[in-house]
C-alpha positions in Angstrom: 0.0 0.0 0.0 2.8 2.1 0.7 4.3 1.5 -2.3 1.2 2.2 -3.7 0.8 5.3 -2.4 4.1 6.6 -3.5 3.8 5.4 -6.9 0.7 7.9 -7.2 2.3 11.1 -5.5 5.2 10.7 -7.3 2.9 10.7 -11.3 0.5 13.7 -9.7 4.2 15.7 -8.7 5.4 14.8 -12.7 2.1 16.3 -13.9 2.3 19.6 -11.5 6.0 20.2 -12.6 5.2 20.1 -16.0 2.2 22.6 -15.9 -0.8 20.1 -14.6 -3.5 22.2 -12.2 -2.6 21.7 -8.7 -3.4 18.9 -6.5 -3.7 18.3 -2.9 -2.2 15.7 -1.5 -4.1 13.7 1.6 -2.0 14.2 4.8 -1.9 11.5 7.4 -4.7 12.4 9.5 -6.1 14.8 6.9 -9.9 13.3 7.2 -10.1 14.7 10.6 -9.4 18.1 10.0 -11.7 18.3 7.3 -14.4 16.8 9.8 -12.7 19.6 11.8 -14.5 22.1 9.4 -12.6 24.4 7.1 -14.7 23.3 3.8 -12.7 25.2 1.3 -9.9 22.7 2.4 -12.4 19.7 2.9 -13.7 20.0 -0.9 -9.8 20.5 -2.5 -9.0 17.6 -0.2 -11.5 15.8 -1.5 -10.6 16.7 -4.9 -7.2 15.3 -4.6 -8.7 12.0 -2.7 -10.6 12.0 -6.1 -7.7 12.4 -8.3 -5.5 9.5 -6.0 -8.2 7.3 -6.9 -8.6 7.6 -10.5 -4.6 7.6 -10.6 -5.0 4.5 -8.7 -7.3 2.7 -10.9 -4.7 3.4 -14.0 -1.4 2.2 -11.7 0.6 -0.3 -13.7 -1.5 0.8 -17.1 0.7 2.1 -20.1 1.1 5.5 -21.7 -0.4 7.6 -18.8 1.5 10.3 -21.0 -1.2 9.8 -24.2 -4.3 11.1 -22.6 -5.8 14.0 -23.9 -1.7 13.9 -26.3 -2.3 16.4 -29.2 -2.0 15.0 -33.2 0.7 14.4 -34.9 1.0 17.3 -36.4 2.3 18.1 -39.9 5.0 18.8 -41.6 8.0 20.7 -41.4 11.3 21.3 -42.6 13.4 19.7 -44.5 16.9 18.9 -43.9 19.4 16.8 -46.2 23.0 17.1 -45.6 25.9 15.7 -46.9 26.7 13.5 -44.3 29.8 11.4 -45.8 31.8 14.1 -46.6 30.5 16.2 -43.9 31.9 14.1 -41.0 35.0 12.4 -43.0 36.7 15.6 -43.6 36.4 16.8 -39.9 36.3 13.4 -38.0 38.8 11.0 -40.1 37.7 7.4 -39.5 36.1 7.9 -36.2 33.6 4.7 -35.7 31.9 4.9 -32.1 30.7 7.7 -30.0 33.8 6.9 -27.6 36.2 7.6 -30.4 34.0 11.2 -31.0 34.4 11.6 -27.5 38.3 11.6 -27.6 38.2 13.9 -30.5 36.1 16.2 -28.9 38.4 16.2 -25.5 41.3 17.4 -27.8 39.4 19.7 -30.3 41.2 23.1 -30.7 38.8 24.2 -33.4 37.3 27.4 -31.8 38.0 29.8 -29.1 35.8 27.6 -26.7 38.3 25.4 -25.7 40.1 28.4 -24.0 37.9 28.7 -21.2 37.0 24.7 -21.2 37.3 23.0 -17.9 36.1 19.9 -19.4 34.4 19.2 -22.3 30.5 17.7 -22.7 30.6 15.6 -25.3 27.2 13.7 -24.9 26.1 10.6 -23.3 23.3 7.8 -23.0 22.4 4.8 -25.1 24.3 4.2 -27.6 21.2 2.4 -29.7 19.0 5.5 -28.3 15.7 5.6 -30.0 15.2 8.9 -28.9 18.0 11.7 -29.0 17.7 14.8 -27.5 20.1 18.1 -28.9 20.2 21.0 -26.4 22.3 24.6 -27.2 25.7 23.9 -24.7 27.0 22.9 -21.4 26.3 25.4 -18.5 28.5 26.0 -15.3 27.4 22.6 -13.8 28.2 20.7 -17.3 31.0 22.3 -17.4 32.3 21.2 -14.4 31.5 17.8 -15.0 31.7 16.7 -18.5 28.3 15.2 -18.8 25.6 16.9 -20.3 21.9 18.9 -18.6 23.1 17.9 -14.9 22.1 21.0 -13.4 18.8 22.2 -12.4 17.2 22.1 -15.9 18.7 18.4 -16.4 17.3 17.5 -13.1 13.3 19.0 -14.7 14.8 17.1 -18.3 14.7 13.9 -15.9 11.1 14.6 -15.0 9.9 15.5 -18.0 11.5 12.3 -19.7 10.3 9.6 -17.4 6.8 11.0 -17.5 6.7 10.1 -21.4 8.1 6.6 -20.5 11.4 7.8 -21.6 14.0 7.7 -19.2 17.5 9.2 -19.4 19.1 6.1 -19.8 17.1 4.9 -22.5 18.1 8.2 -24.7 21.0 10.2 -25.8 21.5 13.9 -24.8 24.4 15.9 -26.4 24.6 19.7 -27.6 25.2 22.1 -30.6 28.6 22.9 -29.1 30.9 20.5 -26.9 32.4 23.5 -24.2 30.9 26.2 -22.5 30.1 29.1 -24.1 31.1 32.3 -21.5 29.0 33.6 -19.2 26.4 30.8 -21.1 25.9 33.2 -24.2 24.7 31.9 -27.1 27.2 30.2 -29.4 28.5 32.0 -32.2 27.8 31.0 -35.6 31.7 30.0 -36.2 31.9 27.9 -32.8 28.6 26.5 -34.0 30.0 25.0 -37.3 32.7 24.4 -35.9 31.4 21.5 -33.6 28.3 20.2 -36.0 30.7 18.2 -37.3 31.0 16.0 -33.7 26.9 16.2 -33.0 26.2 14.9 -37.3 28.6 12.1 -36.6 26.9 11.1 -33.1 23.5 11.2 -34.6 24.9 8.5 -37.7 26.3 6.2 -34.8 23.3 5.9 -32.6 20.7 6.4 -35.5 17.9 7.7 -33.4 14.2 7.2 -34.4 13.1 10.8 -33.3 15.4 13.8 -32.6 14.3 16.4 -30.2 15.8 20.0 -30.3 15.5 21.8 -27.0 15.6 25.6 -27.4 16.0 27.9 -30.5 19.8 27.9 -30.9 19.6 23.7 -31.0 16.8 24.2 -33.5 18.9 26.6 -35.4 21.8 24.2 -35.4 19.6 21.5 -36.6 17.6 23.1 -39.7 20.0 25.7 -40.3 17.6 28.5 -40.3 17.0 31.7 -38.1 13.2 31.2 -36.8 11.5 31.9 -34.0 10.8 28.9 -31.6 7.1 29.8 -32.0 7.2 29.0 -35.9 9.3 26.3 -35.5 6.9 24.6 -32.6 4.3 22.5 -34.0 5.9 20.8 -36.7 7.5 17.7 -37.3 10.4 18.6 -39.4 12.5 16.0 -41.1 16.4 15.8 -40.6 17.9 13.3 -43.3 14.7 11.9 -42.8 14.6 11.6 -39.0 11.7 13.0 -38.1 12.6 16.0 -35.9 10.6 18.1 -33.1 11.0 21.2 -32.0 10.7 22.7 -27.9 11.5 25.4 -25.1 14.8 24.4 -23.5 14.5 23.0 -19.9 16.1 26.4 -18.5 13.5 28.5 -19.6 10.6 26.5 -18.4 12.8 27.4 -15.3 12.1 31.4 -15.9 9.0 30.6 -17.3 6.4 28.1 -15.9 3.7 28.5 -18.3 5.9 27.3 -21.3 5.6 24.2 -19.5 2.5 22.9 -21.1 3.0 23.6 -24.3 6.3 21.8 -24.0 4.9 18.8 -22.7 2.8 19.1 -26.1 5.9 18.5 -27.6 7.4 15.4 -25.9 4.7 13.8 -26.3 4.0 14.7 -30.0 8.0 13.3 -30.3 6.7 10.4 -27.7 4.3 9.3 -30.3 6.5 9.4 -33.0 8.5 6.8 -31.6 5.7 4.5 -31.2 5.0 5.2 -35.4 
């Protein structure tokens, strides 16, 4: 029962994070105070006994995430790129994602690596079926070498295991490999600079869907200056991967109410990977 129990809070926190309306949770001893009288807080209790039980009677079922999940919605872009001669030139022979990795660790190619501690090359499954871009490490990545470990990694997380998706199933990587200063936007010559790496990664793992977190990864990606808002909405097509564009985790930080929309989004990508 206890078990139980957690199971539920823990999917009714997921949905709240991501932009769910609020729900009370039952306190021990909660039926008493509402017998207590303070109705206001006897109906919302209520309410959230209410939701507990519904939650309850789906516990164990499959794609919680695909209620009320928009359609598929149409298409996009469409990016072809000249893979072959793309990576060769800039990568040699390199065959795995640990071999990119060493490459990356030693890469010289832009005045990023000056202010490097470590580099972030990407990490995850290698056979991901879903792959995840973002814009470029932060302080915390930095500092680590692994990639959306900080506070927006930790709401990634969340947002990821709600569409039945963990981390560990996917691959997360970035536009650039080090730390742009003071987490400015990349420039346009440190961004070709390290497409190179992030094209080679995506032909090793050979995702089924691609998600682009943020406008400068969607930039990166299709190669054109958009806003997020006319790039949202879409499924764009990236040598014929389909390809989905969202808000990055950070700014759901600053701003909660792009949270729903972006949950939109997984789960548009979510159902992709079921197609």
């Amino acid at each position: 029962m206890a078990e139980r129990d957690g199971l539920r809070r823990r999917y009714l926190a997921q949905q709240v994070e991501l932009g769910g309306p609020e729900v009370v949770l039952p306190a021990a001893g909660a039926q008493a105070a509402g017998a207590a009288g303070a109705p206001m807080q006897a109906a919302r209790l209520a309410a959230g006994v209410a939701r507990l039980d519904i939650v309850a009677t789906r516990a164990g079922a499959a794609a919680k995430w695909s209620e009320n999940a928009p359609p598929i919605p149409g298409p996009g872009l469409t990016v072809v790129t000249d893979l072959p001669a793309l990576v060769s030139d800039a990568l040699g022979d390199s065959a795995s994602l640990a071999a990119v990795a060493e490459l990356v660790a030693s890469c010289r190619k832009c005045a990023l690596c000056d202010g490097r501690s470590r580099t972030v090359p990407g990490e995850g499954n290698p056979e991901a079926r879903l792959m995840l871009v973002g814009e470029g490490p932060g302080a915390t990545e930095d500092a680590t070498g692994r990639p959306f470990v900080g506070q927006a990694g930790q709401l990634l997380d969340k947002i990821l295991e709600a569409i039945e998706s963990p981390r560990p199933s996917t691959f997360i990587a970035n536009i650039v490999k080090c730390r742009p200063p003071q987490n400015r936007k990349p420039l346009p010559d440190e961004m070709a600079a390290c497409l190179p790496y992030l094209h080679r990664q995506i032909a090793l793992v050979r995702p089924k869907v691609l998600i682009a977190l943020g406008s400068t990864a969607a930039e990166g990606m299709l190669g054109v200056r958009k806003s997020l808002g006319e790039l949202r909405g879409k499924v764009h097509r990236w040598n014929g991967i389909p390809l989905v564009v969202t808000y990055h985790p950070a700014a759901l930080l600053r701003n909660p109410n792009w949270k729903k929309p972006t949950w939109d989004d997984v789960r548009i990508a979510r159902q992709l990977l079921d197609g």
